[in-house]
C-alpha positions as CSV (number, residue, x, y, z in Angstrom):
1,X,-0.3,-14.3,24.9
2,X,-3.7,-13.4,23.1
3,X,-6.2,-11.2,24.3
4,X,-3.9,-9.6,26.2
5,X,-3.0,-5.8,26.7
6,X,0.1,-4.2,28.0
7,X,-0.2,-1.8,30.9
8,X,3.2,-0.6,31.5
9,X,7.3,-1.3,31.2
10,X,9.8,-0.3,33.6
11,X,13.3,-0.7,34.0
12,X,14.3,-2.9,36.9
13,X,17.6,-3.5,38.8
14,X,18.8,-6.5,39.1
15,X,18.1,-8.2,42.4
16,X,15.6,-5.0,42.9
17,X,11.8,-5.5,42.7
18,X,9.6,-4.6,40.3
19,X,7.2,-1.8,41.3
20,X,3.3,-2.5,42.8
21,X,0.6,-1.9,39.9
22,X,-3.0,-1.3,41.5
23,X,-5.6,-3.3,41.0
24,X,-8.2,-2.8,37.8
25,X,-11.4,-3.0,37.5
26,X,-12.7,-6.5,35.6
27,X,-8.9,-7.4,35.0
28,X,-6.1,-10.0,35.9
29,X,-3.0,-8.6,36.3
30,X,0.7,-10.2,36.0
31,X,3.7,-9.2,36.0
32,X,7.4,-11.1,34.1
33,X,10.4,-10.1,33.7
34,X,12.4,-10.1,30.3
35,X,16.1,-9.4,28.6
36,X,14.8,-7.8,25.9
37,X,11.1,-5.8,25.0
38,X,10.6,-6.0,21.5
39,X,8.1,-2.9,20.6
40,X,5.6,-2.6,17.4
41,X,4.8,0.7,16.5
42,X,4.1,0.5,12.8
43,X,4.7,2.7,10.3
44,X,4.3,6.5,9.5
45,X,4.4,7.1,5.6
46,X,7.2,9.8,5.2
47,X,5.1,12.6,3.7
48,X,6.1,15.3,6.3
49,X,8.3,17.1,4.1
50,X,6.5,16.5,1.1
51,X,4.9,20.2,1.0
52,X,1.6,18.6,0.1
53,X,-0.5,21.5,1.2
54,X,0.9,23.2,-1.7
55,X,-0.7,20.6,-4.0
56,X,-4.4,20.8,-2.4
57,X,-3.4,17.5,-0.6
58,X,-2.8,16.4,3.0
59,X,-2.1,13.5,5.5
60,X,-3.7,11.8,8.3
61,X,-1.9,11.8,11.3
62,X,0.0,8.3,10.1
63,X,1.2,10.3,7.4
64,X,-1.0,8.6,4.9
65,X,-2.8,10.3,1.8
66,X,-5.7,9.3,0.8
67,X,-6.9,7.4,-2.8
68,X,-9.3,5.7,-5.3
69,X,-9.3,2.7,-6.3
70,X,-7.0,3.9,-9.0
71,X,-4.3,5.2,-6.5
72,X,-5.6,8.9,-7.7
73,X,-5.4,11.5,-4.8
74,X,-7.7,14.5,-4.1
75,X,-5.8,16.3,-7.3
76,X,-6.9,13.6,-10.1
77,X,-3.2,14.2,-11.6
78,X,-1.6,13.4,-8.7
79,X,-1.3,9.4,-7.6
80,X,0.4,7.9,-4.9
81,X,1.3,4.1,-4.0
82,X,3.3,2.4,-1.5
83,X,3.8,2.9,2.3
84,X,2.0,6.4,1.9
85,X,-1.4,4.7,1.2
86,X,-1.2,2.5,3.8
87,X,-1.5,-1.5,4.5
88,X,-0.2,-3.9,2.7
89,X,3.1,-1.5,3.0
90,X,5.3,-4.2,1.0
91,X,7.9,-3.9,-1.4
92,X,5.7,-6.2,-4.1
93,X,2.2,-4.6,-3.6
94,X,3.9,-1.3,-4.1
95,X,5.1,-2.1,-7.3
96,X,2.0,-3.5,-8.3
97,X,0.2,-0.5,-7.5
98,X,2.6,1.8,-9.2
99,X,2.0,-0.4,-12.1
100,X,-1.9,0.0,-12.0
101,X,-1.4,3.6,-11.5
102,X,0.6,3.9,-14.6
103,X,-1.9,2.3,-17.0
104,X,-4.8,4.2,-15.5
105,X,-2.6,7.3,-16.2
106,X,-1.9,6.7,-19.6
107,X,-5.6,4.6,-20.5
108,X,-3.9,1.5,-20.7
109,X,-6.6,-1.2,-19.5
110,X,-5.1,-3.3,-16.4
111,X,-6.5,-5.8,-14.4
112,X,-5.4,-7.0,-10.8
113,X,-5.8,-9.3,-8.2
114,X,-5.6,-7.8,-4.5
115,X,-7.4,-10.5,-2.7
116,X,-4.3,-13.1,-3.9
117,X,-1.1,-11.0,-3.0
118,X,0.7,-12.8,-1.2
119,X,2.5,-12.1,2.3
120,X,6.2,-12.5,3.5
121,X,8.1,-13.0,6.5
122,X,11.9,-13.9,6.3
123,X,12.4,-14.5,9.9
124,X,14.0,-18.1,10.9
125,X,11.8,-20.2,9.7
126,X,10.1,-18.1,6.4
127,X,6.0,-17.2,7.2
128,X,4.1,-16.8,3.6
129,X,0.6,-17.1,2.8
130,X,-1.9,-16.2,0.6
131,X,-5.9,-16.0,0.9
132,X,-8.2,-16.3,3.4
133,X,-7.3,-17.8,7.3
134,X,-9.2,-20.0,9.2
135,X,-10.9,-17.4,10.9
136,X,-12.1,-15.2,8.5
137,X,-13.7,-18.8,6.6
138,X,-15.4,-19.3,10.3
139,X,-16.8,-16.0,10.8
140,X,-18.4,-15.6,7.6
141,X,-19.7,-19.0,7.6
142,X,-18.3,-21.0,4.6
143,X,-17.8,-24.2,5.0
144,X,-14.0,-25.6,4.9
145,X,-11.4,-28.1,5.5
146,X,-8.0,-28.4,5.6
147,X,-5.0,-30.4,4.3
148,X,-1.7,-30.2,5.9
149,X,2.2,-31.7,4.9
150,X,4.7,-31.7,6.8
151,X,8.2,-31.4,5.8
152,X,9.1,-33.9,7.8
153,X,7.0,-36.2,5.3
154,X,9.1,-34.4,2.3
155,X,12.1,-35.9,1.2
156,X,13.6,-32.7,0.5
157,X,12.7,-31.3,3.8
158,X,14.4,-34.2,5.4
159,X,17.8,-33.2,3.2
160,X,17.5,-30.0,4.6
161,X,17.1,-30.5,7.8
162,X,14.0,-28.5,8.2
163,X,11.6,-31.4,9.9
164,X,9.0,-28.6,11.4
165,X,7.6,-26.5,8.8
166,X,4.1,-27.6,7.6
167,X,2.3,-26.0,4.7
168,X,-1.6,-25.7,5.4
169,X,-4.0,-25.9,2.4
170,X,-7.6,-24.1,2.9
171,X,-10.3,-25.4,0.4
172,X,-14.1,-24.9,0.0
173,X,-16.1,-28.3,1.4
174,X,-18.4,-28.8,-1.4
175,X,-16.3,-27.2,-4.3
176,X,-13.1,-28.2,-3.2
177,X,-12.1,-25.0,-3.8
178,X,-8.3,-23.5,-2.7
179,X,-9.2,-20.9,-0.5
180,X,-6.1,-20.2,1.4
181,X,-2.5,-21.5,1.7
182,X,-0.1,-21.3,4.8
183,X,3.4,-22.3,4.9
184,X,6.0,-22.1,7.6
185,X,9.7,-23.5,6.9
186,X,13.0,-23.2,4.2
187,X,11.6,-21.3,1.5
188,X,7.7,-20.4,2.3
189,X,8.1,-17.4,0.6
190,X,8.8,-19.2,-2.7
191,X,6.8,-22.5,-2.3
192,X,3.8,-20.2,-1.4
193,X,3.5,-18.5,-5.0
194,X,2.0,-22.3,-6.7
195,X,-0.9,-22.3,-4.3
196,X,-1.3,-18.5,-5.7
197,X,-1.1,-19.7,-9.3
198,X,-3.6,-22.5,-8.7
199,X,-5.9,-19.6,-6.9
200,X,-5.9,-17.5,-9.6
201,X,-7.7,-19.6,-12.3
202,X,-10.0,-20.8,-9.1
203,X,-8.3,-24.2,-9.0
204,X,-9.5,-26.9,-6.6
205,X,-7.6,-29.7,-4.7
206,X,-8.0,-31.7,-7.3
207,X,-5.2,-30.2,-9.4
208,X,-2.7,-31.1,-6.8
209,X,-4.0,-34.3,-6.8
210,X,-3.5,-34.9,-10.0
211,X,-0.6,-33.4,-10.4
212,X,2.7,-34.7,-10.7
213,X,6.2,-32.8,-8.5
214,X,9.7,-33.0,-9.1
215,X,11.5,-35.7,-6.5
216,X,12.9,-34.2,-4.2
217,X,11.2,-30.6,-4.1
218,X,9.3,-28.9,-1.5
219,X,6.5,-28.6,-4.0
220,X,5.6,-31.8,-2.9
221,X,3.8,-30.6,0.0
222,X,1.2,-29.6,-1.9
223,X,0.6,-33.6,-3.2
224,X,0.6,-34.4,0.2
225,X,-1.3,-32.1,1.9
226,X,-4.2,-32.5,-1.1
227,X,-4.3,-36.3,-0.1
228,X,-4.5,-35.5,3.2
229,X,-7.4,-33.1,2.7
230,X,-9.2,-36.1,0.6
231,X,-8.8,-38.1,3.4
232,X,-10.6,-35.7,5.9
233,X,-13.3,-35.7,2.7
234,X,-13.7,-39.3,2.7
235,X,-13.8,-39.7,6.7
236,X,-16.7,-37.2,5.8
237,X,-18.5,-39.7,3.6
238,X,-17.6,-38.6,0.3
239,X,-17.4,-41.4,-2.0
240,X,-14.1,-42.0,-3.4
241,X,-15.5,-41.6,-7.1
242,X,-15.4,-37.8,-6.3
243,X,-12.1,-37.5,-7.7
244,X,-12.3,-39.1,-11.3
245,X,-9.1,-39.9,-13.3
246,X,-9.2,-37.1,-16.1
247,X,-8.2,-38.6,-19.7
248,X,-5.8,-35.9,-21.1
């Protein structure tokens, strides 16, 4: 449930009742029962026996150290990346940062793109995105719509057997911008690095549109949910013409 908070656990007997909570102020309390309570505590970067006091460094009480934009600590010559610097704590940004690191070490120029790293669940079905959510869009006021396949509509999703998974594309209204993809289903975590591509060199929904996907691939969500954005477009009142046929 959202905007929710968890007062307490206890172990109950079964056939026993669970004990009497009193009442709070302003809130509505209820009570459930479950077989299993699945707790998220995060993560605590492993730097406790790291000695870092000896360096002139130290961590918060998450075990994190703190850096620049170029992953240098307090002691210029020292860098750190990874789960010790905190969020985005995966295996891929990590690498990336010890990467950056690297070439600021040694004076090598490198660029990088933080706002498009993309994120990866492997649970049953796959969670990826990359980019901005819905919300974020809302709250800062940019005007959006959105284009959604299902794999339902996918050939290949039919071979599969995966008929629930929908990928979600987020693009600017007046630009047509790709501002965000979601996808949950067989392979998110692969299908979600082309809407990444097309982000990178600012692509719009017209590239999918124009585009041309193998038969039978999961890439072909991103034809369909591109039409199905332009529909929502035209339902708008945008004239069809807005999407010219490009002479290559």
């Amino acid at each position: 449930m959202r905007s929710t908070h968890l007062a307490s656990v206890s172990f109950v007997m079964p056939g026993s009742l669970p004990p009497k909570r009193p009442p709070r102020k302003n809130a509505f309390l209820c009570s459930g029962y479950a077989d299993v309570v699945l707790v998220s505590a995060g993560r605590k970067g492993a730097t406790d026996g790291l000695k870092l006091e000896t360096a002139g460094l130290n961590a918060d009480e998450h075990g994190k150290i703190a850096v620049n934009r170029h992953y240098q600590t307090r002691a210029s010559h020292i860098y750190a990346i990874g789960d010790v610097i905190g969020a985005p704590q995966l295996a891929s940004t990590s690498a990336e940062q010890g990467r950056l690191a690297a070439c600021h070490a040694f004076g090598v120029p490198a660029a990088c793109l933080p706002h498009l790293y993309p994120f990866g669940i492997y649970a049953i079905p796959e969670i990826a995105w990359v980019g901005c959510t819905e919300h974020a869009l809302t709250t800062k006021g940019i005007p959006f719509e959105t284009g959604v396949a299902r794999y339902a509509e996918i050939a290949r999703g039919q071979i599969l057997g995966d008929g629930d998974g929908p990928l979600k594309l987020l693009f600017h209204l007046e630009s047509r911008r790709i501002l965000g993809v979601w996808v949950l289903g067989t392979h998110a975590t692969e299908l979600v690095h082309i809407g990444q591509a097309v982000m990178s060199f600012e692509g719009t929904l017209d590239y999918f549109l124009d585009s041309v996907f193998n038969y039978p691939t999961l890439a072909e969500c991103y034809k369909v949910a591109a039409l199905d954005g332009y529909n929502k477009l035209r339902l708008l009142g945008l004239p069809a013409a807005v999407f010219p046929l490009v002479d290559h």
